[in-house]
MARNUKOL-186587 format. One line per field, with one value per residue: residue number from 0; residue in one letter; x, y, z of N, C-alpha, C, O, CB in turn. Coordinates in steps of 0.02 Angstrom, whole numbers, padded with zeros to 5 digits. Glycine has a CB too. Example, Ala and Ser with C-alpha at 12.3 -4.5 7.8 and 13.67 -1.06 7.14 Angstrom:
<rs>
k: c(0,1)
r: c(a,s)
n.x: c(00660,00642)
n.y: c(-00284,-00112)
n.z: c(00390,00354)
ca.x: c(00615,00684)
ca.y: c(-00225,-00053)
ca.z: c(00390,00357)
c.x: c(00660,00645)
c.y: c(-00165,00002)
c.z: c(00390,00394)
o.x: c(00712,00670)
o.y: c(-00166,00057)
o.z: c(00423,00402)
cb.x: c(00565,00704)
cb.y: c(-00224,-00030)
cb.z: c(00452,00286)
</rs>
This chain:
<rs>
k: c(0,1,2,3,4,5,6,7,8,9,10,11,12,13,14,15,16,17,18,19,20,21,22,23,24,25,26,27,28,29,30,31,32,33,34,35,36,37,38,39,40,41,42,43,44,45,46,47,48,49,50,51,52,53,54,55,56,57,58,59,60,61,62)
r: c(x,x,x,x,x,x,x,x,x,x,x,x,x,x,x,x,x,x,x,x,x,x,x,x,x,x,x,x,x,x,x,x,x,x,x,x,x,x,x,x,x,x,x,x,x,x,x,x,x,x,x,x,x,x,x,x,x,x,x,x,x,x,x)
n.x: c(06554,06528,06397,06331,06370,06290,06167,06154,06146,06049,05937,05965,05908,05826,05741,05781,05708,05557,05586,05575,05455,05367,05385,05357,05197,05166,05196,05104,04979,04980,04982,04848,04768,04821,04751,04614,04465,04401,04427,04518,04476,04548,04556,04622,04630,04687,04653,04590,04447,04387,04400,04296,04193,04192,04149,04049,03970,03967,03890,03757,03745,03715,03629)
n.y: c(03676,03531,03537,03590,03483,03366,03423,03440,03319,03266,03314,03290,03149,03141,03207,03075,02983,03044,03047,02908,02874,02937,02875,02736,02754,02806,02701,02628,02674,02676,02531,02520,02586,02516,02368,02424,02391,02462,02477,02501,02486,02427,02452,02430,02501,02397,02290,02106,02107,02239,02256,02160,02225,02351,02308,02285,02367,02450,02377,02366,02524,02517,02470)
n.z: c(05661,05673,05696,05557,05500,05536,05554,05393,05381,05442,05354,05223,05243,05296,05142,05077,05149,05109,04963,04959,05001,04911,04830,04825,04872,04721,04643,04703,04679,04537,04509,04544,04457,04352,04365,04382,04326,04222,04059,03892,03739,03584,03423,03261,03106,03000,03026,03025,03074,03087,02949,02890,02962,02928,02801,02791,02842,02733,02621,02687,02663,02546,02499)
ca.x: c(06565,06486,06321,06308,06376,06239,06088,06147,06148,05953,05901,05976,05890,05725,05743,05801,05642,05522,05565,05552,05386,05356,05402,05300,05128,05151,05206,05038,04934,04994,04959,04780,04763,04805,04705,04545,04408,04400,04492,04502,04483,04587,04552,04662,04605,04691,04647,04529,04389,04380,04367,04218,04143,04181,04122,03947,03929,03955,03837,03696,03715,03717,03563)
ca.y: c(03634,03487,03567,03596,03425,03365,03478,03414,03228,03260,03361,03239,03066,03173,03184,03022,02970,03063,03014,02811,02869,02966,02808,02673,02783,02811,02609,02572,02711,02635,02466,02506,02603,02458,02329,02443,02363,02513,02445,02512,02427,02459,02427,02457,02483,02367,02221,02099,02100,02322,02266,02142,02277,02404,02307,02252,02431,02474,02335,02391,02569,02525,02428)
ca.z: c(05603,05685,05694,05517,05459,05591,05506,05318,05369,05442,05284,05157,05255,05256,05081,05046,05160,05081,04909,04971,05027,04875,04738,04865,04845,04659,04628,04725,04647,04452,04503,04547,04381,04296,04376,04390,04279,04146,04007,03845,03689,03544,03361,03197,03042,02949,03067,02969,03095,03056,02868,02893,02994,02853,02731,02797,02810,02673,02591,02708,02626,02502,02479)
c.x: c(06526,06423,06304,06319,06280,06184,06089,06132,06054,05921,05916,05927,05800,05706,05746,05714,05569,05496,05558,05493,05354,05357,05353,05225,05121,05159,05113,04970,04927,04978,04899,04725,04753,04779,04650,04510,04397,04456,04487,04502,04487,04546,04585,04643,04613,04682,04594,04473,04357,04360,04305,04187,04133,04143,04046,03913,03924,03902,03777,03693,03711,03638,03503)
c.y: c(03569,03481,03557,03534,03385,03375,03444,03357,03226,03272,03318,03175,03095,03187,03137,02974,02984,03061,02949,02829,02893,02893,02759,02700,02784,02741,02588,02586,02667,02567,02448,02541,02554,02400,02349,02412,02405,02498,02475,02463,02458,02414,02457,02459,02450,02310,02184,02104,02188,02294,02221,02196,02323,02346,02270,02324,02467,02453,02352,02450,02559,02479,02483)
c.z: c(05609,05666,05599,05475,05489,05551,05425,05324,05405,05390,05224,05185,05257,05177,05053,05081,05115,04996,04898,04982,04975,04814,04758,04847,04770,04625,04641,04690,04566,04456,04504,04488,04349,04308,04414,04336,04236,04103,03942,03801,03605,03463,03316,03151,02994,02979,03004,03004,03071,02964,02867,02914,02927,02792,02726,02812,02759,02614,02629,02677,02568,02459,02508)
o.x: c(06495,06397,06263,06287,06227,06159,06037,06103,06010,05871,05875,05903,05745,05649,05719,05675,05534,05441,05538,05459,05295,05322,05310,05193,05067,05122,05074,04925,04879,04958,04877,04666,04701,04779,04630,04547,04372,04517,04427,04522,04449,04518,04583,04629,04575,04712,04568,04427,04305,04314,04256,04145,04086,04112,04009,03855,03881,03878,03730,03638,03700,03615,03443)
o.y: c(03548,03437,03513,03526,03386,03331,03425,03331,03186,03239,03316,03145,03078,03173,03136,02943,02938,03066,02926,02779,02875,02881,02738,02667,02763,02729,02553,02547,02634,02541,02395,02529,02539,02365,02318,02410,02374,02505,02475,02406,02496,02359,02518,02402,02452,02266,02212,02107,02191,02315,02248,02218,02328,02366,02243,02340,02508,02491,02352,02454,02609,02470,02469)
o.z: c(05560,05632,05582,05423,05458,05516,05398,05277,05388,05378,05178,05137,05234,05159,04998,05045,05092,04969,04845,04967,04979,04764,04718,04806,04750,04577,04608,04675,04546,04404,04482,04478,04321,04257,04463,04288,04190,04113,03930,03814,03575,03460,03321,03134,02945,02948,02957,02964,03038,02929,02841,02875,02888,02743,02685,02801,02744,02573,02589,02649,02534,02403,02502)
cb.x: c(06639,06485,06321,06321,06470,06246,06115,06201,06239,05912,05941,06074,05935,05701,05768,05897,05639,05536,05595,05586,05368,05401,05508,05307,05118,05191,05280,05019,04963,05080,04981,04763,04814,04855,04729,04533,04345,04407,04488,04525,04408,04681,04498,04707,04602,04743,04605,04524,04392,04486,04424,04197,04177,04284,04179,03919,03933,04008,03851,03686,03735,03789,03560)
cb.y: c(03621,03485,03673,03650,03369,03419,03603,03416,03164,03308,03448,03210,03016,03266,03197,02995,02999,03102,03028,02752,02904,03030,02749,02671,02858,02864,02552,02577,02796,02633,02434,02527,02632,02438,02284,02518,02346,02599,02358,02554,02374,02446,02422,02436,02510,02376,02233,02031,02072,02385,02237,02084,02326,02440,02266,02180,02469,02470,02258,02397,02619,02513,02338)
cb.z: c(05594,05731,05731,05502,05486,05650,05491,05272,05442,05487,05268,05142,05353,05285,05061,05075,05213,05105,04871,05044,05090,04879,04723,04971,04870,04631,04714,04813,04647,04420,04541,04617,04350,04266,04397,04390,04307,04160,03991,03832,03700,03570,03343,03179,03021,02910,03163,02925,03182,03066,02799,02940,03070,02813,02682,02890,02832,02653,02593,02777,02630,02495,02524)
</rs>
């Protein structure tokens, strides 16, 4: 009976290890995601700088 309390209390703290070691790598991984230098860059269409744009192209085709 020992034995097997014994065996569960190794098998649960290796688990419990392995997912602290498991959350620490993926924390460090996401942090270097988001402060890598590839950034996107978003625009909306109803912004007003998108409607200047639209509408100087549209005056170039139109000429």
């Amino acid at each position: 009976m020992k034995s097997y309390k014994i065996k569960s209390l190794i098998y649960l703290s290796c688990f419990i290890l392995a997912a602290v070691f498991y959350n620490n790598y993926e924390q460090k991984a996401f942090q270097e995601q988001i402060l890598s230098s590839e950034v996107s860059e978003t625009k909306f269409e109803d912004s007003p700088e998108i409607k200047k744009e639209q509408s100087k192209e549209e005056l170039t085709q139109n000429q």
